[in-house]
C-alpha positions as CSV (number, residue, x, y, z in Angstrom):
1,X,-16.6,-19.0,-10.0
2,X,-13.5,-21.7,-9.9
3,X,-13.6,-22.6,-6.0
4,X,-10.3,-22.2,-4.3
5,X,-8.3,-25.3,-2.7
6,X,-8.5,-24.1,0.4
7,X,-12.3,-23.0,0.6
8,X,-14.2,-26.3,2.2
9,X,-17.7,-27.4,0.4
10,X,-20.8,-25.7,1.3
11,X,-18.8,-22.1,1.3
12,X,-21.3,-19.8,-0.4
13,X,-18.4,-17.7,-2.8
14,X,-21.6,-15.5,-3.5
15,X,-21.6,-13.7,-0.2
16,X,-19.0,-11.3,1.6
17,X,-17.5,-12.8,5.1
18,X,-16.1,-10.2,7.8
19,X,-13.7,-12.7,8.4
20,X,-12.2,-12.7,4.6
21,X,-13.1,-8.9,4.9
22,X,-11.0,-8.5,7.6
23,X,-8.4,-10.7,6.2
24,X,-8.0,-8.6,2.6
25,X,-7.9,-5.5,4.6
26,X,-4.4,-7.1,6.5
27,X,-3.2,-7.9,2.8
28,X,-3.9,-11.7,3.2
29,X,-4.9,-13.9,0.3
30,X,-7.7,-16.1,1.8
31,X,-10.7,-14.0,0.6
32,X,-12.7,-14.0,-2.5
33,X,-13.6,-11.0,-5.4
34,X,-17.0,-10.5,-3.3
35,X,-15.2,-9.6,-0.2
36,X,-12.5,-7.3,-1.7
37,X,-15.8,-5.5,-3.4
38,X,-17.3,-5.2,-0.3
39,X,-14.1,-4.2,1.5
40,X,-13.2,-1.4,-1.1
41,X,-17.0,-0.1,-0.3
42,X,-15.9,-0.1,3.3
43,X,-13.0,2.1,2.3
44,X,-14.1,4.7,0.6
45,X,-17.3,5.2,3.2
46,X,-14.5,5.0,6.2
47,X,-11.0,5.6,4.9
48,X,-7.9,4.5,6.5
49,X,-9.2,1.0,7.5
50,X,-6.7,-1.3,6.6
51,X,-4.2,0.8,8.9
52,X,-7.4,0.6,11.6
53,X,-6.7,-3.4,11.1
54,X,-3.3,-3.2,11.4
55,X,-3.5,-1.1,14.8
56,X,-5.8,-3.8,16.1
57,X,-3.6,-6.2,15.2
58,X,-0.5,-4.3,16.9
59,X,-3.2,-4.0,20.3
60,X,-4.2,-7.9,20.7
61,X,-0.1,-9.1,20.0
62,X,0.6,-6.1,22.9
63,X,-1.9,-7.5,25.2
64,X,-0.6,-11.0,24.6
65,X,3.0,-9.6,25.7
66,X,1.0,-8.3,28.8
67,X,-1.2,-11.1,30.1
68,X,1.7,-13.2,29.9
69,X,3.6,-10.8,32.1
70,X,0.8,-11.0,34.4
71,X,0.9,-14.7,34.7
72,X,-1.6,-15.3,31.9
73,X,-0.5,-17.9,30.0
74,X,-4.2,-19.8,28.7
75,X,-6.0,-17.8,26.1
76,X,-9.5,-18.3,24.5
77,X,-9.7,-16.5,21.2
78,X,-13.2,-15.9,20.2
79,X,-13.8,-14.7,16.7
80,X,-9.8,-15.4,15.4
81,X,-10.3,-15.0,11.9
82,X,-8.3,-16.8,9.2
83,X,-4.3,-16.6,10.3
84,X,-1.9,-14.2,9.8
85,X,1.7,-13.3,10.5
86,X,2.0,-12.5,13.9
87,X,-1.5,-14.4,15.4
88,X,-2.1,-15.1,19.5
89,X,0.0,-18.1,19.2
90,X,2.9,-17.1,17.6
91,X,2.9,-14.0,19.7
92,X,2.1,-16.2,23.3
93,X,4.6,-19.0,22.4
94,X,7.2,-16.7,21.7
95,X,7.1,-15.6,25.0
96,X,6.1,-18.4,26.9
97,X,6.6,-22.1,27.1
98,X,3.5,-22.6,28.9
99,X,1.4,-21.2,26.5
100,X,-2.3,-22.3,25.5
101,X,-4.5,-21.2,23.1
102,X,-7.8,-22.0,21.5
103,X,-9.1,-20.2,18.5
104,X,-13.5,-20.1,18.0
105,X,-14.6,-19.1,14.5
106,X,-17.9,-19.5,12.7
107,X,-16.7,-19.2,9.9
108,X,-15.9,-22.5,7.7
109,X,-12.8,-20.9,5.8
110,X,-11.4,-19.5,9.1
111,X,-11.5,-22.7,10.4
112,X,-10.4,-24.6,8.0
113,X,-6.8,-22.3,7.4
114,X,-6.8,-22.8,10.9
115,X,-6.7,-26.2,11.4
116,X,-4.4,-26.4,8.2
117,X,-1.9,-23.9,9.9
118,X,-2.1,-25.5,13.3
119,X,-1.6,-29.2,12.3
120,X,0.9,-31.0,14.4
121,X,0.3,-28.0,17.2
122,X,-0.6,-29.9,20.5
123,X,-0.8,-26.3,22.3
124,X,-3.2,-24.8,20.0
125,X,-6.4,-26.4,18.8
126,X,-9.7,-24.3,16.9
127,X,-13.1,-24.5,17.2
128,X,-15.9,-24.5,15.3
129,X,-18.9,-22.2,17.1
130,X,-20.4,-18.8,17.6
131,X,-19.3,-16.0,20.2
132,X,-23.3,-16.4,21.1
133,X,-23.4,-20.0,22.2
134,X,-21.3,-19.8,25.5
135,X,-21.7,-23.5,26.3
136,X,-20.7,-24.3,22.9
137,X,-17.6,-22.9,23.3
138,X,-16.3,-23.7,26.8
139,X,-17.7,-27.4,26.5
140,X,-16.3,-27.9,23.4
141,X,-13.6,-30.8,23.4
142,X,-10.7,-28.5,22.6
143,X,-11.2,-26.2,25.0
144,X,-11.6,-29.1,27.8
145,X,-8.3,-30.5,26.3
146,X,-6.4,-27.2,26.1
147,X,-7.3,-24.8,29.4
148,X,-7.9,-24.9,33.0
149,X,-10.2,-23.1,33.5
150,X,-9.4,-23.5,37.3
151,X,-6.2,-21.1,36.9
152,X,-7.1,-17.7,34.7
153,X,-7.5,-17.3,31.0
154,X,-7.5,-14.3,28.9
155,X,-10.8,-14.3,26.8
156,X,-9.8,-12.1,23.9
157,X,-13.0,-10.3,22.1
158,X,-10.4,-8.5,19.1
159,X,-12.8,-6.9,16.8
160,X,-15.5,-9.1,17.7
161,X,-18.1,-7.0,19.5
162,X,-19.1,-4.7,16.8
163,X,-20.9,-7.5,14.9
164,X,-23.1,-8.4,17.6
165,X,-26.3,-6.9,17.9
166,X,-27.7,-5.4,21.2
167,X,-30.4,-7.9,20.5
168,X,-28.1,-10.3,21.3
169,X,-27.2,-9.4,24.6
170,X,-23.5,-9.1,24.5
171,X,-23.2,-7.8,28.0
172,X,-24.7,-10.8,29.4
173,X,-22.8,-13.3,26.8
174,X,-19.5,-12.1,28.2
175,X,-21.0,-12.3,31.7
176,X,-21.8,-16.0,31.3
177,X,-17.9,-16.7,30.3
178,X,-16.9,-14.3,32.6
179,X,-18.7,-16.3,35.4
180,X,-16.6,-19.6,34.1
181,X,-13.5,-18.3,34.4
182,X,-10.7,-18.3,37.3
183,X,-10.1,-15.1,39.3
184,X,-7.3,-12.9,37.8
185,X,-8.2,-14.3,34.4
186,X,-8.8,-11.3,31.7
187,X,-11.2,-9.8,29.1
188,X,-9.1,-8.3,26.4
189,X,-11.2,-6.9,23.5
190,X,-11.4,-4.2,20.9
191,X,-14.4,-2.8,19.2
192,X,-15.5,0.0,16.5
193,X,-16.3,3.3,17.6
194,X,-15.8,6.7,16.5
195,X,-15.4,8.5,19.9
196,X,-12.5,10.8,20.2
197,X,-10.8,9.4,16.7
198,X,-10.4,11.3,13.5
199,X,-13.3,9.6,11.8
200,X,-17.3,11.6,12.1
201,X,-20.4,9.1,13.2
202,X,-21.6,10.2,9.5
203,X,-19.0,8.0,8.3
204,X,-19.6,5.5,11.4
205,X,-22.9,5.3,9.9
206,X,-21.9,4.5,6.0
207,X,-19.9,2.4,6.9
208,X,-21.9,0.6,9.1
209,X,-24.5,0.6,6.3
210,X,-22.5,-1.5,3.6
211,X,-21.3,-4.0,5.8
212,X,-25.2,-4.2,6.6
213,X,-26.0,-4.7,2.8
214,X,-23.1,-6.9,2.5
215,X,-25.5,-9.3,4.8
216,X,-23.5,-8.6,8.4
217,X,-24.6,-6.9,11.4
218,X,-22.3,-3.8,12.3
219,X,-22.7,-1.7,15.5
220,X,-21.0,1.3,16.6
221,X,-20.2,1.6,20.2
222,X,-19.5,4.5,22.5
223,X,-17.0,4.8,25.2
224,X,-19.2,4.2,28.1
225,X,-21.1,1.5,26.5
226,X,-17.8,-0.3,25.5
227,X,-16.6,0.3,29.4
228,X,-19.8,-1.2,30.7
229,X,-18.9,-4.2,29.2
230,X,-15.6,-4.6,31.5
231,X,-18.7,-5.3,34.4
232,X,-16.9,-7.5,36.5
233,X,-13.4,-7.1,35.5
234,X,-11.2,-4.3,36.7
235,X,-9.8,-2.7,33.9
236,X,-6.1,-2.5,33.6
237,X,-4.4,1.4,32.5
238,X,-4.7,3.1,31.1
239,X,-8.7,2.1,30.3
240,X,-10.5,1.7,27.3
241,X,-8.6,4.2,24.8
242,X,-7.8,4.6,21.1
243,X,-6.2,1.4,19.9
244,X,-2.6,2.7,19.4
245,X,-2.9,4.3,22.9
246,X,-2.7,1.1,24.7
247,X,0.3,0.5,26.2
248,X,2.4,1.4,23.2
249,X,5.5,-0.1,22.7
250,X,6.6,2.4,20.2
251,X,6.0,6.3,20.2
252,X,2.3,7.2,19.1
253,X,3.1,9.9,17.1
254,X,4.9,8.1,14.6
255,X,1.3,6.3,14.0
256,X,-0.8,7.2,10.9
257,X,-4.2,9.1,12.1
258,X,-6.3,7.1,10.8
259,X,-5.2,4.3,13.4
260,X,-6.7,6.2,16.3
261,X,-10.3,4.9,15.5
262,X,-11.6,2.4,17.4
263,X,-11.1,1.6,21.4
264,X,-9.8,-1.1,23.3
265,X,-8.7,-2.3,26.4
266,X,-8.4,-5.1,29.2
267,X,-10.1,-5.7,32.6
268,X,-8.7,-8.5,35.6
269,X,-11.6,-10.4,37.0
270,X,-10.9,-10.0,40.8
């Protein structure tokens, strides 16, 4: 296979990423033929899922809007993705002048269109690390560069949490940034689940199965068990709810159906 430009040394073009995944289903072109296979296997075992993307995207540039409302203007965004038309920045500059933001990715190709799109952006930086290495992250030179993490920042989990095994501890992973950040900062984060959505957990299940044989964890999460992870934040309303039910900005039941799978919502760390 002809590597791409824009895909850095080392990239194995043998092996789906969640990341380029994520970024085909939004109708990007910074993904690979092994990712649109294992994307279009994601499909057909749980339809609707590029409009499930799309109503993510519409919940994180809503809470954006909000935490800036709030006072918010510092954001830590941990498992960005590769760029797209409408990402935190664009959304947080547009409205603020005092907007910050740092993007975290693992993944090489994320990080690289990111530092590509961001060159020459002194309020936005990326870095290089893993959701499960809090130190990493929070130590990182950018981050020190970028945020005060004396006055509150909105750590934004957007899709995140669903790869992350229970084995991993994620409860206690967001406690440990929690526990570094300023009172009235936020936790903003969305997460697969098929609780009160269209979709059956027999689907939940197949899909969860192929992104498991495309080498990535996948874990469906419950209502409660997503809640519990707002310990130590107060969530905002409405709550944790389906993703277009979030403070909509336009009327829900011009949405397509298959955009009310998944929850999502925002806590305030007293």
């Amino acid at each position: 296979m002809e590597r791409p430009v824009w895909a850095p040394q080392g990239v194995d073009l043998s092996v789906p990423s969640v990341s380029r995944m994520y970024d085909y289903y939004l109708g990007g072109s910074h993904n690979f033929e092994v990712d649109r296979a294992a994307a279009r296997r994601a499909v057909d075992a749980f339809p609707g899922l590029p409009k499930i993307m799309q109503a993510n995207r519409a919940f994180m540039r809503r809470t954006v809007r909000y935490a800036i409302s709030e006072g918010v203007t510092q954001f830590l965004d941990i498992g960005s993705g590769i760029p797209t038309f409408g990402n935190v920045h664009e959304v947080a500059q547009a409205a603020s002048d005092e907007a910050r933001v740092v993007y975290v990715d693992n993944d090489p190709v994320a990080v690289a269109h990111s530092q590509a799109v961001l060159d020459g952006d002194e309020r936005t930086a990326v870095v290089a690390a893993d959701f499960r290495s809090p130190r990493a992250v929070l130590d990182s030179p950018e981050a020190r560069r970028l945020l005060d993490f004396d006055r509150p920042v909105a750590l934004m989990l957007v899709a995140l949490l669903h790869f992350i095994e229970e084995s991993d501890k994620p409860a206690q992973l967001i406690a440990e940034y929690r526990d570094r950040l300023a009172p009235g900062s936020m936790l903003i984060l969305s997460h697969a689940s098929t609780d009160g959505g269209p979709r059956t957990s027999e689907q939940g299940d197949a899909v969860t199965d192929v992104y498991r044989k495309s080498g990535s964890t996948f874990v469906m999460r419950g209502r409660a068990e997503i809640e519990a992870l707002f310990d130590g934040f107060d969530l905002v309303d409405p709550g944790v709810v389906l993703l277009p039910n979030w403070r909509p900005d336009t009327p829900v039941d011009k949405e397509d159906p298959a955009a009310f799978t998944g929850l999502a919502g925002a806590g305030r760390k007293a």
